[in-house]
N, C-alpha and C positions, 0 to 999 in steps of 0.2 A: 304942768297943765297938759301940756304934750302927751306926757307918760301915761298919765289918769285916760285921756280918748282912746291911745293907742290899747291899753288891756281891753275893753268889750269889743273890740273888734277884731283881737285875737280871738276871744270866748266864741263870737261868732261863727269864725273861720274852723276852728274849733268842733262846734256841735254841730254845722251843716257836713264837715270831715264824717264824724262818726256815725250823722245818719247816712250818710252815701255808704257806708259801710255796714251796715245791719241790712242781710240777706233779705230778699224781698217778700221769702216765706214766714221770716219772722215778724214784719209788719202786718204779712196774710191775718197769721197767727194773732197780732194784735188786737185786728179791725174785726168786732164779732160779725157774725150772719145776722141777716135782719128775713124772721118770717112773718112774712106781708101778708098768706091769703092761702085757702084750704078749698080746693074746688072738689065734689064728688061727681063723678059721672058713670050711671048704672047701666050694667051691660047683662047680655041674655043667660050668660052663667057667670059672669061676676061684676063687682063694684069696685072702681077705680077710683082710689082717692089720692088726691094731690097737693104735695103740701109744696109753697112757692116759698123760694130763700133768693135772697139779695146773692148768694154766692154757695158753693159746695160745701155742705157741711157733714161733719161727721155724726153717726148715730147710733143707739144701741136700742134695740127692738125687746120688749118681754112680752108676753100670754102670760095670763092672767087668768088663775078661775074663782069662781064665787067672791061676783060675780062675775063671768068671762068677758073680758077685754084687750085691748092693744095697745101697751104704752110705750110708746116713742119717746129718746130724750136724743135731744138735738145740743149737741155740744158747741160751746163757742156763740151761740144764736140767743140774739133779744126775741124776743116773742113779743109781735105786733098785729096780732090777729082780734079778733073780737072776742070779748067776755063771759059772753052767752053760748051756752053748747050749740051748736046745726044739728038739728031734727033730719034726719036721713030716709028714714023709712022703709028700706030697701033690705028686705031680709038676705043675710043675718046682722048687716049695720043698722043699726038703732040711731047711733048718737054722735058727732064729734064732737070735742072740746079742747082745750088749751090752757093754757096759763104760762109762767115763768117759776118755776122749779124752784133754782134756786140761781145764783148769780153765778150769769152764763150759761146756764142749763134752761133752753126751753125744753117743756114737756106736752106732748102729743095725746091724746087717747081717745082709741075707737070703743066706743059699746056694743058689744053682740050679743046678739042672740045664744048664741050656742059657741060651742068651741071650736074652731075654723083652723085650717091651715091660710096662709099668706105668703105673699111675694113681693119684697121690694127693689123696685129699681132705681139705682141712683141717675140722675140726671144734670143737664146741666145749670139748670136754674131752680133745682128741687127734686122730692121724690115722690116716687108711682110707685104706691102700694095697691095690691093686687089682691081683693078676699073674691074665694071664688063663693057662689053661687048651691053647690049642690048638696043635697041632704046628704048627713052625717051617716057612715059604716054601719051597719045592723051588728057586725060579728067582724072578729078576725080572721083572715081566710086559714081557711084548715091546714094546707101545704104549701108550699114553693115549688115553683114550675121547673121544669128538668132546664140543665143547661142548655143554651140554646150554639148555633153553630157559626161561625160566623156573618157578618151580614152580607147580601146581595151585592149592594155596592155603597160607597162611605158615604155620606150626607156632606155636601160642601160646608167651608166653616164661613158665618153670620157675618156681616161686619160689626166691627170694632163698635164698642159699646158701653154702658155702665155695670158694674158689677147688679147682679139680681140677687136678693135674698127671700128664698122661700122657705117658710118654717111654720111648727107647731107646737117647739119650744124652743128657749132663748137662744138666740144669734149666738154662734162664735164669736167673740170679740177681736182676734187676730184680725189682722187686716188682708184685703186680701192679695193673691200669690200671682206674679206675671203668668201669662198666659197669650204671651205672642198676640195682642189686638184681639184678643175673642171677649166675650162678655162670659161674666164669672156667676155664677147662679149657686144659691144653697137651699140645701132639701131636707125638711126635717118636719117629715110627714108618718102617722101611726094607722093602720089598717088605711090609707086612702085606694082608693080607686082605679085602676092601670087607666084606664082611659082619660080619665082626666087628669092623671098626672102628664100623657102624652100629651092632650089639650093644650094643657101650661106648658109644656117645649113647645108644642109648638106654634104660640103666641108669642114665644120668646125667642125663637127663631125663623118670624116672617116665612116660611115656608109653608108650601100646600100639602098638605097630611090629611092622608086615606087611610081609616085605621078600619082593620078587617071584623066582622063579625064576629069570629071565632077568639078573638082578643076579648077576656076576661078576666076577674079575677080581684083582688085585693091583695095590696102589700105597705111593707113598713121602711121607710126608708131615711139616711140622712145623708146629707152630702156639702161638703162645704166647699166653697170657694173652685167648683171645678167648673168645665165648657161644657154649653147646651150637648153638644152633642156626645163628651164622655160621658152627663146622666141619663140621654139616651140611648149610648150603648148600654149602660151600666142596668135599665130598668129593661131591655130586651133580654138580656142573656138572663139575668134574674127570673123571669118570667116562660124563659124559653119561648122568643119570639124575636120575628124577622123582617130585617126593612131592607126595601127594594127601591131604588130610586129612578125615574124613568121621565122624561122631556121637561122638569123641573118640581115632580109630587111625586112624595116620600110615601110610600106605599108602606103599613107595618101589619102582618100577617104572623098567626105560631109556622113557626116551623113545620109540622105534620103536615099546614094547607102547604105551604110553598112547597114540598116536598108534592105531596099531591099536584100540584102546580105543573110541577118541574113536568112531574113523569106522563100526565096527559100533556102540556105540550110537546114531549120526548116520542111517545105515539103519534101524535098528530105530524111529526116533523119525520117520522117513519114511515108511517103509511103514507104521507106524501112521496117520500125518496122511492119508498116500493112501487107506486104506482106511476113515479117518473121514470123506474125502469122496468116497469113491464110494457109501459108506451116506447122506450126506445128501445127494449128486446124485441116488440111487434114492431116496431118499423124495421131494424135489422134485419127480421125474420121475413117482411115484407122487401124489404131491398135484395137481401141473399134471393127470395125466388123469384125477383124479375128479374136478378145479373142470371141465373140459373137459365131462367127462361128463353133470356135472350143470348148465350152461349151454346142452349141444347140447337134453336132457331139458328145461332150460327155454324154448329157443327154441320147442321141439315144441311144447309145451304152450301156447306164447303163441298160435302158429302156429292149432292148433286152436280154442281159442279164438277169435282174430280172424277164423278161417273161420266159424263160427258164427256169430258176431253180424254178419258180412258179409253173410250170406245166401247162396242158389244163385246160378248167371249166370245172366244173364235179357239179353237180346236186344228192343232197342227203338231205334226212328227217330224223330228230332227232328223237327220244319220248322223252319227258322228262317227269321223275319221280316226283317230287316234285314241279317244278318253274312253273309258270303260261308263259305259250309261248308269250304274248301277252308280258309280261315285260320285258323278254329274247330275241324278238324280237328285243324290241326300244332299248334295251342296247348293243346289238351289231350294231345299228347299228348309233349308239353313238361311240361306240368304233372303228368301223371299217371308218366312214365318210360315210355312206350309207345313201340316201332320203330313206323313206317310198318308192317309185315308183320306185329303184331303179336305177343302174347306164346305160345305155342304149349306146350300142356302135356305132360308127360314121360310115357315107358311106363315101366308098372309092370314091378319085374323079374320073372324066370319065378319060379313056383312051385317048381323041382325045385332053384334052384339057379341059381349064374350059370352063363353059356352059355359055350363055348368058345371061346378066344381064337384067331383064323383068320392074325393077325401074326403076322411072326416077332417072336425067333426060336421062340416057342413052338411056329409049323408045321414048322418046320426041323429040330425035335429028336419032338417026336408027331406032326405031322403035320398036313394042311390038314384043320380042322373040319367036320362035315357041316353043310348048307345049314335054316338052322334056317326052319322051317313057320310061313308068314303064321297072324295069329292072323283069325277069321270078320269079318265086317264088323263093326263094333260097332250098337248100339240108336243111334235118333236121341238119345238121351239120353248118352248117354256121349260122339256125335260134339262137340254143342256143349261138353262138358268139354274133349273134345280139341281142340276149335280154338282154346280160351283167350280171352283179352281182346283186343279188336277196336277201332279206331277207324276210319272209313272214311268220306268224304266222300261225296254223288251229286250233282252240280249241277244234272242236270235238275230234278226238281223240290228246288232249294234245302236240301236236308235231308243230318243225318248220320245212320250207325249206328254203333250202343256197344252190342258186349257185354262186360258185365264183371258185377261182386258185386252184388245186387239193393240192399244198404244204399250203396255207392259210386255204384249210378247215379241214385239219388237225387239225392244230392250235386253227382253230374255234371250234370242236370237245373237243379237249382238256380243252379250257375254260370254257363251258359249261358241261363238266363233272367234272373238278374240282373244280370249282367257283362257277358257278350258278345253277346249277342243285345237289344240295345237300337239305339234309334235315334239315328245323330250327326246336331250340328248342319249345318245347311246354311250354306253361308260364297256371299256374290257378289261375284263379283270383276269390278270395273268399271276397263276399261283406256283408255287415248287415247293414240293414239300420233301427236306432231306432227312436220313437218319444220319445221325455224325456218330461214329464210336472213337470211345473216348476209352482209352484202358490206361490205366494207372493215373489217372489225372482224379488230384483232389479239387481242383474249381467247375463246381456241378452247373452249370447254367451255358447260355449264349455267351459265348467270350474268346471270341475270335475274331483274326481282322487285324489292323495296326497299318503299318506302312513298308513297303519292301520289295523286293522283286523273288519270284520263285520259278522255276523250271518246271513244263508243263510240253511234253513231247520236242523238246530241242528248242523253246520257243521262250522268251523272257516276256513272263506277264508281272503287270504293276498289283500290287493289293495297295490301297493308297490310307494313307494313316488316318485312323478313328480315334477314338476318345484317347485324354489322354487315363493314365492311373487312379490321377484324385476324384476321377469324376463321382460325386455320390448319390448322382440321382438312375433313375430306372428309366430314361429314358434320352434318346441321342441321334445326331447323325453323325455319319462317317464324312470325312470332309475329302477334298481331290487335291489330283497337283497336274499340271501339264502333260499337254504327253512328251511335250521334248524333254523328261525328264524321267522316262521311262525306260530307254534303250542304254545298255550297260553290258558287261562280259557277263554269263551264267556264271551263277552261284556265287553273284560278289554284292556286297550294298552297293546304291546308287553315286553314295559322295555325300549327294545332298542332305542338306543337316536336317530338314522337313520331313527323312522318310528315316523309317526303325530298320533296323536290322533283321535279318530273317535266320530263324533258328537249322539250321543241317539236319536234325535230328526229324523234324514234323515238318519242316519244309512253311511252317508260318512264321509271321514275321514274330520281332520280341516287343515288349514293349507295352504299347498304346493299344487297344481292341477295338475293331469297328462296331460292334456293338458291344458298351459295355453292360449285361444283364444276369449277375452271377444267380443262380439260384438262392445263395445265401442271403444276398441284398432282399429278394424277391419278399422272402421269407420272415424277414428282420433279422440276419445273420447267423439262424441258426444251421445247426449243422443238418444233412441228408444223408442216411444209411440205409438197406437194407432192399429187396428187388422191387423197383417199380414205385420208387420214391421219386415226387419230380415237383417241379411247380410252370408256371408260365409265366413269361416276361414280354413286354412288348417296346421298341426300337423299330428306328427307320433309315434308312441311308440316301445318300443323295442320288440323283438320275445320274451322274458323272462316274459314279464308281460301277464296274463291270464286275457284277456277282456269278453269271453267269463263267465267265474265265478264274475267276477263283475258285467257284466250286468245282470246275472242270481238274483244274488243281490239284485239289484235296484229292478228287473221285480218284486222280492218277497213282497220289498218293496212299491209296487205302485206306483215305481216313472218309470217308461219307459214302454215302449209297442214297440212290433217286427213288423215293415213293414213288410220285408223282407227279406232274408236266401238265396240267388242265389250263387251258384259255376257256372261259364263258364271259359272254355279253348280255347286259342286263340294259332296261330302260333306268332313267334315272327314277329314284327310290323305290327299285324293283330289286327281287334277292336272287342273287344268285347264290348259289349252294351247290358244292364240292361233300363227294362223301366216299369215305374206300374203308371197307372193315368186312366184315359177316357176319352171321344170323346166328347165334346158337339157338339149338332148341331144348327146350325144356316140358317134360309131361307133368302134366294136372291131371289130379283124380277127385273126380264129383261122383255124382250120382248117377249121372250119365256114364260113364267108364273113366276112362283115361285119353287126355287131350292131347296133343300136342301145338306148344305153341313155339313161337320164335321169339327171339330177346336182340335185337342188335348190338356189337358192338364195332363201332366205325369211328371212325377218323371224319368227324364232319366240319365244314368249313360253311359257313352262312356270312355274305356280305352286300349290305343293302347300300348301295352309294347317293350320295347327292353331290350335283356339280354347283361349283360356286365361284361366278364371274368375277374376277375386279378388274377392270380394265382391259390390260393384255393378259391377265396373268388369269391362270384358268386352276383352284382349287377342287379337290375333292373331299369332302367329309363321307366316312366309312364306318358305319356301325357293323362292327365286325364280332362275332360270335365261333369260337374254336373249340370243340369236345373232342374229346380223345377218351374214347371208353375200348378197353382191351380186356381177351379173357384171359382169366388170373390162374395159377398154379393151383389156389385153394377149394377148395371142394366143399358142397353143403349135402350131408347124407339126410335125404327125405326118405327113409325107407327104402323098401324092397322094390316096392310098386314103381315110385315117382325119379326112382337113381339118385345118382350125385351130380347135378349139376353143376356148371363151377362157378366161382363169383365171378362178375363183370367189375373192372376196376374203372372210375369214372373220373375226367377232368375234364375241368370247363372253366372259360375266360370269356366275360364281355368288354369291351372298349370302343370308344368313337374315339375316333381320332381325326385330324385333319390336316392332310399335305399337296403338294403340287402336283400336278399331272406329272408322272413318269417317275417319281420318286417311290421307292420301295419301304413298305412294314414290315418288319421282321417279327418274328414271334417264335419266342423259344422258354427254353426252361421246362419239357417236356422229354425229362428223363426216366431211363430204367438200366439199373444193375443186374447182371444175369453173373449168380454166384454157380458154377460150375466143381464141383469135388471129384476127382478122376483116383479110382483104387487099383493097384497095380499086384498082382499077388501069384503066385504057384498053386497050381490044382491040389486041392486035398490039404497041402501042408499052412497053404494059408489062411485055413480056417480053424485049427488048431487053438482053442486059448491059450491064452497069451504069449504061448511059443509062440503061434501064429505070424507075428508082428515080426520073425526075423524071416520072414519069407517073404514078405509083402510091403508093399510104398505107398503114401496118398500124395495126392497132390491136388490145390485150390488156385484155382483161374476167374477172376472176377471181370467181367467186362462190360463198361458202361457205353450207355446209347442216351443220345437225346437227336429228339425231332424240333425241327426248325421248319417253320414257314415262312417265305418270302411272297408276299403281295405286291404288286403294282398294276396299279389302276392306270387308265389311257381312256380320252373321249376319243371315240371316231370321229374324225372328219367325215363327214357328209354334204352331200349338196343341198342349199336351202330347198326345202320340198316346196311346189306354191301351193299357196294355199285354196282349199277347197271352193269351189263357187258360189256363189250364194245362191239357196233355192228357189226357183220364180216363184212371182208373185201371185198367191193366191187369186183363184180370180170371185171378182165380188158379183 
């Protein structure tokens, strides 16, 4: 008995298991749709009809023709509506009606007028089917509209929604395709209308839609299961047409207007930019000539100003003590910005107005100006305005004149008594110019000197040692040694390991040369042959070492001979010039007869010095210039008329150099070979050929010469001269 209770309440336990197990969709699936009620509500381009369901059901839509209608079957759904069709009336709905299909199949169906496209929206409690309103297509449009370009800007997407099916033949039956929350629309429309297919987007898209005039045309299209606004991209590019979207309304325009659009607003956003910068070039242009104005207003004013505290011109003559006016002149007017002619002041313009332009083409077109009337002589007072700022040398008596601003010539005053008009040092310049013969010696140049003692009338002089051998430069001093290190028995060396030996033979030391300056070094080592072959070298020795008692030496010894001995004194960077040669002459034949003129050739010495303080220590910088022109053995035959002249042989050296008061330049490398041939022979028999030659001897004697100059420069000491007084003062 037990057992028999306990099995139905297994069974129980049982069947409520396996219904808590059957998914909730297959109960959905179970429990049909119940359609309750068909509402139509008629709108200004279409009629909405509304079919209500107890729950969402599935459906499958056809068109229909002959005659043209809509039949809907609703799957899953009792059909609970009314038995009798709804009278509509509403073109192109005629009629609704209903029934039950077949089992489980309700069926739907609208009566039309004519053949329509449609829209349905699925909903939550039923569907909104959508027949629009507007007369049928006359024709198929003839073409398809070019591609169009992208749009303006994208259309935001709708919210989330039911799928929409709009069509004018049978629905896809697929179901339809995720789409991220957008609402799913299908389009399956034959010649319809662009604008009213826009219309329908954009009722299906809640948004404000501006559709342009120039928007026309007819097309065919189908589309399933896509978003409102891929079939709005989809019907713009087809059509070649553009949507602009702007504070929430979808603006849709062809392409040509937008374009047109673009480029008048692109003008308009130009000629604005152009005319915001022709406003801020005039103002520029406007600020530039009041900064103008009021800097030309400030130069004035400085202008007057610095005329004032300048003073009137005033006309006043220097003397000057020492400076040459003529160099004090050009230096002030160097310094001040003064032409030679100076500065010459402007006429004022006329009174009435400027005067007539007498150029063309102003004469060309009114005519040549009349001849405008000299103004009277002016006062001596306005003359010296007119003749301006003046600088002007007079050499006779040493003096300038300056007119210029009474506070400037002050100034001018000042510098020329402080600066220029002072007194330069005096520089002496002591020269000797020696010939040294040189016979049998192959080292052609200045190379002489070293360290030593030599015999000089009973009497031991020092030559104190110079360069040593290696030296390979063109340029040297001779260095010193004590004098207690001078005195020693004649004709022996000193001891001292500092000094050379002296040769018996020449009476110079061996060794080290005080000036080392071969002519080969001179030359780049080449060799020198032949008469009056020479170069010039230049070397200095220290003030310590006594040239004077070496050359005395030599002279004793028959090796040198004295040109010249000249002292001249020069100002500082004045020239002094040493010159010893003669004139030859030479005749010219013109047209006039035959001239004579002179040609010099001279031994010239040119030296411009400058002193240069540092401290205690007193240099001298010497632009020093040496020519040695000699006439030559060789002869130029001009004819009968004009003679043989003979060539002049020419050498010349420039150098600056720079050494201490009282040290000596040397300058050498100013050689000539005199080849001498001597014929020894018997009267009569030594001219005999070639017996001749046993009667007779020759003999060849070559002896070389070169000239040496030795400079040293020396400032005089003088007494500070005072200085000149200053000239009273003008009276005013």
């Amino acid at each position: 008995m037990n057992a028999e209770r306990r099995i139905p309440i297994v069974l129980v336990v049982v069947s409520l298991a396996l219904v808590l197990l059957v998914p909730t969709g297959s109960r959905a699936q179970a429990e049909p749709a119940r359609l309750s009620d068909v509402t139509v509500t008629p709108h200004p381009d279409s009629v909405t009809v509304f079919v209500k369901t107890s729950r969402e059901a599935q459906y499958k839509a056809d068109l229909v023709d002959s005659p043209s209608r809509l039949v809907i079957d609703l799957e899953n759904t009792v059909y609970a509506w009314r038995k009798t069709p709804l009278n509509v009336g509403k073109d192109p709905v005629k009629q609704v009606r209903g029934g039950q299909y077949r089992q489980g199949v309700a069926r739907l169906v609208l009566d039309l007028s004519r053949s329509v496209g449609y829209a349905i929206r699925e909903e939550s409690d039923g569907l909104a089917i959508v027949i629009p309103t507007a007369a049928p297509p006359a024709a198929v449009a003839s073409s398809a509209a070019a591609a169009a370009g992208p749009g303006a800007q994208e259309a935001p997407p709708a919210q989330a929604a039911r799928p929409v099916q709009i069509a004018q033949a049978t629905p896809p039956a697929a179901p339809p395709a995720p789409t991220n929350g957008q609402r799913l629309i299908s389009f399956d429309f034959k010649d319809a209308d662009v604008v009213n297919l826009l219309r329908i987007l954009a009722a299906e898209s809640n948004k404000n839609v501006v559709i342009g005039d120039d928007v026309k045309g007819k097309m065919s299209i189908t589309l399933k299961n896509v978003p409102w606004d891929l079939a709005l991209d989809t019907i713009l590019e087809t059509r070649g047409l553009r949507k602009v979207e702007k504070d929430g309304v979808l603006r849709i325009v062809s392409n040509e207007q937008l374009i047109k659009e673009r480029e008048a607003t692109a003008r308009v956003e130009e000629a604005r930019m152009k005319a915001e910068s022709d406003v801020r070039t005039k103002i520029a242009e406007a600020q530039l000539k009041e900064q103008e104005a009021i800097d030309k207003k400030r130069l004035a004013d400085q202008a007057v100003a610095e005329l004032r505290a300048r003073g009137p011109l005033r006309e006043e003559t220097i003397r000057l003590s020492y400076a040459d006016p003529e160099e004090v002149a050009r230096t002030l007017q160097g310094i001040l910005g003064i032409p030679p002619a100076g500065i010459q002041a402007q006429v004022a313009p006329v009174a009435e107005g400027f005067p007539p332009i007498a150029a063309p083409p102003f004469s060309a077109l009114y005519g040549t100006a009349p001849q405008i009337p000299q103004p009277p002589p002016p006062s001596p007072t306005a003359e010296v305005l007119a003749k301006g700022i003046t600088i002007r040398p007079y050499k006779p008596t040493n003096s300038i004149f300056v007119r210029h601003y009474e506070a400037d010539l002050e100034r001018i005053k000042t510098l020329i008594r402080e600066k220029l008009d002072v007194p330069l040092p005096q520089v002496k310049i002591e020269a000797r110019m020696e010939i040294l013969d040189r016979d049998d010696l192959f080292a052609i140049g200045v190379q002489w000197g070293g360290g030593g003692v030599v015999q000089a009338g009973g009497n031991s002089i020092l030559v104190s040692r110079g360069f040593t051998s290696d030296t390979a430069n063109n340029l040297g001093v001779a260095g010193g040694v004590p004098v207690a290190n001078v005195f020693g028995p004649p004709n022996a060396p000193t001891g001292f390991p500092n000094l050379l030996p002296v040769s018996g033979t020449t009476g110079l030391p061996l060794g080290g040369n005080l000036v080392n300056l071969p002519i080969g070094a001179a030359l780049g080592g080449g060799a020198v042959t032949g008469g009056g072959a020479g170069g010039i070298a230049f070397g200095f020795t220290s003030s310590r070492y006594n040239i004077n008692l070496a050359l005395e030496a030599l002279r004793l010894l028959s090796k040198t001979r004295t040109l010249a001995r000249p002292e001249v004194v020069t100002v500082e960077n004045g020239t002094a010039s040493i010159s010893l040669g003669e004139e030859i002459p030479y005749a010219t034949v013109s047209s006039a007869g035959t001239q004579i003129q002179f040609k010099e050739a001279v031994l010239r010495l040119d030296v411009v010095p400058t002193v240069i303080r540092e401290g205690d220590i007193t240099k001298i910088k010497m632009k020093v210039t040496i020519e040695n022109n000699s006439r030559s053995n060789t002869t130029v035959n001009l004819g009968t008329t004009a003679g043989a002249p003979p060539v002049i042989n020419k050498r010349k050296a420039q150098t600056e150099v720079l050494i201490k008061e009282g040290e000596r330049l040397v300058i050498g490398g100013v050689t000539t070979n005199l080849d001498a041939d001597e014929v020894r022979k018997l009267p009569l028999f030594g001219d005999i050929p070639v017996l001749g030659w046993l009667f007779k001897t020759t003999a060849s004697q070559t002896t070389g010469r070169e000239l040496v100059v030795f400079i040293t420069p020396s400032v005089l000491k003088v007494d500070a001269a005072q200085p000149p007084p200053p000239p009273p003062a003008p009276k005013k």
